[in-house]
C-alpha positions, 0 to 999 in steps of 0.5 A, spaced: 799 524 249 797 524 242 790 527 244 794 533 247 798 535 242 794 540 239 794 543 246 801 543 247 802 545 241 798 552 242 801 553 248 807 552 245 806 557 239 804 562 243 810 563 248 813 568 251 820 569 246 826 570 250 831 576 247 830 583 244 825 583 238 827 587 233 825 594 232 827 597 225 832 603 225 829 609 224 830 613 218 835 619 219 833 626 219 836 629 214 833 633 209 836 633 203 843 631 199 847 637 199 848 643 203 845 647 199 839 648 194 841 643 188 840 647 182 839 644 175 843 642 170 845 647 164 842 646 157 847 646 152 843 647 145 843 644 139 848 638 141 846 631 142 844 630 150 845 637 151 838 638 153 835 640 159 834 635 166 830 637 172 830 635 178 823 632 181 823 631 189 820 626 191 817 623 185 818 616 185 821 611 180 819 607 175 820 600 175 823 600 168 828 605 170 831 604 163 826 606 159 827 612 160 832 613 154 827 611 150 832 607 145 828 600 143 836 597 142 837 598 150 830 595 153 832 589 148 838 587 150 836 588 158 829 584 157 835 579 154 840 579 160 835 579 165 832 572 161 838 569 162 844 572 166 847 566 170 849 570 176 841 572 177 839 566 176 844 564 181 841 569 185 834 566 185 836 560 187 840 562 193 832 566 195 829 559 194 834 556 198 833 561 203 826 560 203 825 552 204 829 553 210 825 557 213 820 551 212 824 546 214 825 550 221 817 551 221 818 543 222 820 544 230 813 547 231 810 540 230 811 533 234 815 529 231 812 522 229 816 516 226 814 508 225 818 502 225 817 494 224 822 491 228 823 483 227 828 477 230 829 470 231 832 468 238 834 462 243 833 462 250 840 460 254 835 455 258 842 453 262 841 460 265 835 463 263 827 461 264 825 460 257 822 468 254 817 465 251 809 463 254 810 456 250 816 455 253 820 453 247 827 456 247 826 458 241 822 464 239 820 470 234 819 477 235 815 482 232 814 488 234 811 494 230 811 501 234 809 508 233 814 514 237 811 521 238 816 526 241 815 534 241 819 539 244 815 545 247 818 551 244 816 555 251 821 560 252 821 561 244 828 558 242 825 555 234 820 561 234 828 566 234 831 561 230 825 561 225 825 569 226 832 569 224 832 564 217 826 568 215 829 574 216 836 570 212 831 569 207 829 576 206 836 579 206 836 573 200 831 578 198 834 584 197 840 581 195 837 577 189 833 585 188 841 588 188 844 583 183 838 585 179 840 593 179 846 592 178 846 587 172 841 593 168 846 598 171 852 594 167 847 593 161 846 600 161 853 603 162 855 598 158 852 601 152 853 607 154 861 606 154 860 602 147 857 608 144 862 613 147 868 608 144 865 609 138 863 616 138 871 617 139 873 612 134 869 616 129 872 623 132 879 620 131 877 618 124 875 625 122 881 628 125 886 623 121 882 625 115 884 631 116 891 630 118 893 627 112 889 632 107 894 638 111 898 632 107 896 633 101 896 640 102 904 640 104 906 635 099 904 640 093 907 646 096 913 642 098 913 641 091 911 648 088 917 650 094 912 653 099 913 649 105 920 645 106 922 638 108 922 640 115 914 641 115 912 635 111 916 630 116 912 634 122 906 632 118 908 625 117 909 625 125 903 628 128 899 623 122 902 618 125 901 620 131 893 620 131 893 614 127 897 611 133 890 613 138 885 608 134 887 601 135 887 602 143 880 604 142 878 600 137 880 594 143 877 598 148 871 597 144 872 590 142 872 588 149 866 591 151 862 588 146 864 582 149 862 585 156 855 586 154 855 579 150 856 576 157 851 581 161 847 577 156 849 571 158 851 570 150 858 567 148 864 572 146 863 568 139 855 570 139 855 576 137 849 582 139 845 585 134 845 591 137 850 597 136 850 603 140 852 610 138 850 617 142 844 617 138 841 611 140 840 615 147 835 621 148 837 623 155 832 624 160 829 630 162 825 629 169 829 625 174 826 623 179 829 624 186 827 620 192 826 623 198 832 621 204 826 619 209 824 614 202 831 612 200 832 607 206 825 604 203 827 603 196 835 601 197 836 593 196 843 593 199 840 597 206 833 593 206 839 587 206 842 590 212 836 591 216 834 583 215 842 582 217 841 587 223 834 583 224 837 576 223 843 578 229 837 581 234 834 573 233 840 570 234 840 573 241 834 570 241 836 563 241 842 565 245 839 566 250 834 561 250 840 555 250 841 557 257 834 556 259 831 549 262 829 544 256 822 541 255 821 534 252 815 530 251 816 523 248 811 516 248 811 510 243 805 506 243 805 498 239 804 492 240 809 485 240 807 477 238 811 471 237 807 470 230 804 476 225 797 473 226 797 474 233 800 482 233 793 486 234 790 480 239 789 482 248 795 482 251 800 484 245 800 491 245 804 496 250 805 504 251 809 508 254 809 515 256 816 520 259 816 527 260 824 531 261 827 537 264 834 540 263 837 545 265 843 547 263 848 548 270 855 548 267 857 548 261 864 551 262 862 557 260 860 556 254 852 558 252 854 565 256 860 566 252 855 565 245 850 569 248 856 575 249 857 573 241 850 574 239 850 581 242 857 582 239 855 580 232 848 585 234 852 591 235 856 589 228 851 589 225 848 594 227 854 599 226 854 595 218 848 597 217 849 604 218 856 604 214 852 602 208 846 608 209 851 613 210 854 609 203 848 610 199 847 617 202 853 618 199 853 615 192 846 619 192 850 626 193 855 625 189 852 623 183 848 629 183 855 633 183 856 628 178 849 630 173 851 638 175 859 637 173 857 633 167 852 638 163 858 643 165 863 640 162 858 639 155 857 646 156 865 647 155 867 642 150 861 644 145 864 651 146 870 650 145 869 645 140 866 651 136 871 656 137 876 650 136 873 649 129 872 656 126 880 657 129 883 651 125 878 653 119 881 660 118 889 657 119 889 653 114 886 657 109 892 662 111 897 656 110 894 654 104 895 661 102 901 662 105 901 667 110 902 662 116 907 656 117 904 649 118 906 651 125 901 655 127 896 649 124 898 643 129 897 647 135 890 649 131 890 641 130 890 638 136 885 644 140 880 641 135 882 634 136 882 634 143 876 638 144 873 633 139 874 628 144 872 631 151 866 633 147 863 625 146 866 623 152 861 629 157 856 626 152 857 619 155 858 622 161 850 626 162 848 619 160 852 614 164 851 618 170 844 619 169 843 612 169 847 611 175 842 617 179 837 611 178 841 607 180 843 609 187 836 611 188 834 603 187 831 602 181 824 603 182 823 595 184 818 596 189 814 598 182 814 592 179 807 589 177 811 582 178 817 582 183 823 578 183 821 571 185 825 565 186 823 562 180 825 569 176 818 570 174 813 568 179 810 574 185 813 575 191 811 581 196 815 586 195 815 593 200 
């Protein structure tokens, strides 16, 4: 029996396993993103994140995509959130237990082996029995130490599935670990966007209450000389209050999101960053890449982790299947038993046995037939999830290119009308402060400025934001990566 376990274990190896083996999907045969050509995104000169961006089909990603914004302040913070986010190391260890449970189903493959000692002390009852012992002493010791091998042939390939299913378990685990990775630099990098646009806005509401409370001033004074009256001075009052009223909502907006990066970055609210971003810590990228959409199901974490649950349920059918075939067992335990440990090895002690079985299942009230049923369901789902999540990231790949476009546009207007807002209020208020207009006319000059002030700093943040999220939707460039995500957070893993 033991001599013949590398024999049964070859065969065993290399059988024929029942059920579907997986075939990757396809990639879809789509050409591009939009129906028409893209066109770049305009330049707008001469205002910060107004440059120029191009679109470069079919150039590739690099693995540290957020480089590209070429701010040192940006990289630092990412180094250090990748370092010591909990939901990434948490994610590395869901990978490594993924992994040993692969390695534990392996174990199937192998003959089980196991010893025992077993030792008593025993009366025969003489009355009825003969007395068990060759010396015929009533009383006697048994000690019986004994070897068990048993081993399930895997000849329709039921743990070859199940261990195609955990692998394939184990490389969603993957993918999921390379999502939660992109995901956390996004927020980084969105995170830091947003802090600089709160700021660029806390400082254009700022500018325009300064500048409120001059036309104060200004009013007062003519107010006293009694060009202007009392009526104009209260309106002032209000709009001045008015903006003021704006800032402590942004201020808060900031505060909180400071304390959404300090935790990105696995830091306390109460353990500050020294990082403080504004508009000009970004330069925009001028060359984006853009994967082709035949690359774009390689490069996507979430849709890699489809295709391995896709993968998993294929296998799953697999073992189904398999259940409803006969069973092989093989079993033998050799040993030996004396009266005294001083005679265990002597002739005569020793035994062995060895047993073959077969069972086939006959009827389980349909049960195993109704759980294949199942796994071919549980195919079909994963099948329709799969492609739910490629159209997804298509999706997200579109719009974010709509996105790009409608961001430079939208810069382009609010600078224009930031110009024409400035030069407008510049002349009313030298017209009110000579007299030849009523303060009216200023307010409405005020609050064009204002608020084109305000759009023009949150479409800068835009360009940026959502050329991050170009990145993003792409997926991140992790195939480039010298050392890949492992479990362990920095050890290599194949990646492909």
């Amino acid at each position: 029996m033991i001599y013949r376990t590398p024999v049964l274990l070859a065969l065993t190896l290399s059988a024929c396993a029942v059920g579907p083996d997986f075939k990757k999907p396809a990639a879809p045969d789509v050409a591009g993103y939009t129906p028409e050509p893209l066109r770049p995104p305009v330049a707008t000169p001469g205002v910060s994140q107004g440059g120029p961006q191009r679109f470069a089909s079919g150039a590739d990603l690099p693995a540290e995509w957020w480089t590209a914004f070429n701010s040192p302040v940006l990289n630092d913070l990412v180094q250090r959130s990748l370092k010591a986010n909990p939901n990434l190391t948490a994610a590395q260890a869901a990978l490594r237990q993924a992994r040993e449970l692969v390695a534990a189903q392996r174990g199937a493959y192998y003959p089980q082996v196991s010893a025992g000692i077993t030792a008593s002390r025993n009366l025969t009852p003489v009355a009825a029995l003969s007395p068990a012992s060759a010396s015929g002493n009533p009383y006697y010791s048994l000690i019986t130490p004994q070897l068990n091998v048993s081993f399930v042939p895997d000849v329709f390939g039921a743990n070859q599935r199940a261990v195609e299913s955990l692998q394939a378990q184990a490389e969603s685990q993957r993918f999921q670990l390379e999502a939660t990775n992109l995901t956390l630099t996004s927020n980084v990098v969105n995170g830091a966007v947003q802090e600089a646009s709160l700021r660029g806005q806390i400082q254009a509401t700022e500018e325009t209450i300064k500048a409120e409370r001059d036309l104060l001033a200004i009013l007062r004074k003519q107010l006293a000389a009694g060009q202007a009256s009392g009526a104009d001075v209260a309106a002032q009052e209000a709009t001045l209050a008015q903006a003021e009223q704006t800032l402590p909502p942004l201020r808060k907006q900031l505060a909180q999101q400071r304390d959404a990066l300090i935790a990105l970055a696995g830091q306390f609210p109460n353990q500050d960053l020294d990082a403080k971003f504004n508009l000009l810590n970004f330069a925009l990228p001028a060359d984006l890449p853009l994967s082709l959409p035949s690359r774009l199901v390689e490069q996507r974490p979430d849709i890699r982790q489809a295709e391995e649950n896709l993968h998993a349920a294929s296998a799953n059918i697999g073992q189904a299947v398999a259940a409803r075939i006969p069973q092989i067992t093989l079993s033998g335990n050799v040993g030996t038993s004396s009266n005294t440990f001083s005679q265990l090895f002597t002739p005569g002690t020793n035994f062995w046995t060895l047993s073959g079985g077969v069972t086939q299942p006959i009827f389980e009230g349909f049960t195993l037939l109704h759980k294949e049923r199942a796994a071919r369901a549980a195919f079909d789902q994963a099948a329709a999830q799969y492609q739910a999540t490629v159209l997804t990231a298509f999706q997200n790949v579109a719009d974010t290119l709509r996105a790009l476009q409608a961001d430079a546009d939208a810069l382009k207007a609010a600078t224009d009308s930031v110009r024409a807002a400035s030069r407008s209020l510049e002349i009313v208020r030298k017209q009110l402060s000579l007299g030849q207009i009523p303060y009216t006319g200023v307010l409405q000059a005020e609050y064009t400025y204002q608020q084109a002030l305000l759009s023009q700093v949150q479409a800068q943040a835009n360009r940026l934001s959502d050329t991050a999220t170009l990145f993003q939707a792409l997926g991140g460039g992790w195939w480039n990566r010298a050392v890949a995500n492992d479990a362990s957070g920095n050890g290599p893993s194949t990646s492909g």
